[in-house]
N, C-alpha and C positions, 0 to 999 in steps of 0.2 A: 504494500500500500504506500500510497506517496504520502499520505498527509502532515509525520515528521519531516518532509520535504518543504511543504508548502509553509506549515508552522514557522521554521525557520527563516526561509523567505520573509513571508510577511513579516517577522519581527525584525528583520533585517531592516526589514525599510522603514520601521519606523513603527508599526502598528499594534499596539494593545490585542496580545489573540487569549480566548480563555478556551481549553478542548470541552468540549461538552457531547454528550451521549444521545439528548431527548430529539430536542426539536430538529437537531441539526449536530453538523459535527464541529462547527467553529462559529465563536463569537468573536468576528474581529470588530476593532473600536479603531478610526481613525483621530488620532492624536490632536492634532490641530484644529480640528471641527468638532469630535466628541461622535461625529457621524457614527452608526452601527452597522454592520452585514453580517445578515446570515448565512453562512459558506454549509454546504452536503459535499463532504470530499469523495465522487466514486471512481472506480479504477474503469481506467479506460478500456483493457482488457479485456472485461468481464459481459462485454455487449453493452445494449443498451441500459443504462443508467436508471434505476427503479427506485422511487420514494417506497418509503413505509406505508401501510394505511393511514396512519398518524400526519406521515409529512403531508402526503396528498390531501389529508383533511385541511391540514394549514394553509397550505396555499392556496384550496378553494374559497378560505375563509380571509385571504387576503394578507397573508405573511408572506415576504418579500424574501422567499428562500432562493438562494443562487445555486444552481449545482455547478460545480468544476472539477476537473478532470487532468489538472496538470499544474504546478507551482506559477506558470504565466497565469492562465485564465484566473487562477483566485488570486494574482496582484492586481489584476485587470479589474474582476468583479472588486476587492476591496476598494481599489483608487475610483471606481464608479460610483461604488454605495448600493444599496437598495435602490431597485427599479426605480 
């Protein structure tokens, strides 16, 4: 799995990340704004990329969850923020 990949990255650059299990697999906090994203780290490998029932509940319900699949795409999605 990448996601000790990505972790690092984004604290490299600068970015408050906390791991977390539920909603999602990363709470990153952008420093200068306070901004928040919700990052689902899944493996590219693995085919296509599949929420939990849980996630999919979320994001029908309007939580700004990001999936990404590589240490680029979630500096990408964090320097963008939620949709």
């Amino acid at each position: 799995m990448n996601e000790p990949e990505i972790v690092a990255l984004l604290r490299g650059a600068g970015f408050l990340v906390h791991r977390n299990d539920r909603l999602c697999d990363l709470i990153v906090c952008e420093r200068s704004t306070g901004r928040v994203t919700l990052l689902e780290v899944k493996n590219p490998d693995s085919g296509r990329p599949r929420l939990t029932p849980d996630q999919k509940r979320a994001v029908e319900n309007g939580w700004p969850l990001r999936i990404v699949t590589s240490p680029e795409e979630a500096l990408t999605a964090a320097r963008k923020g939620p949709r």
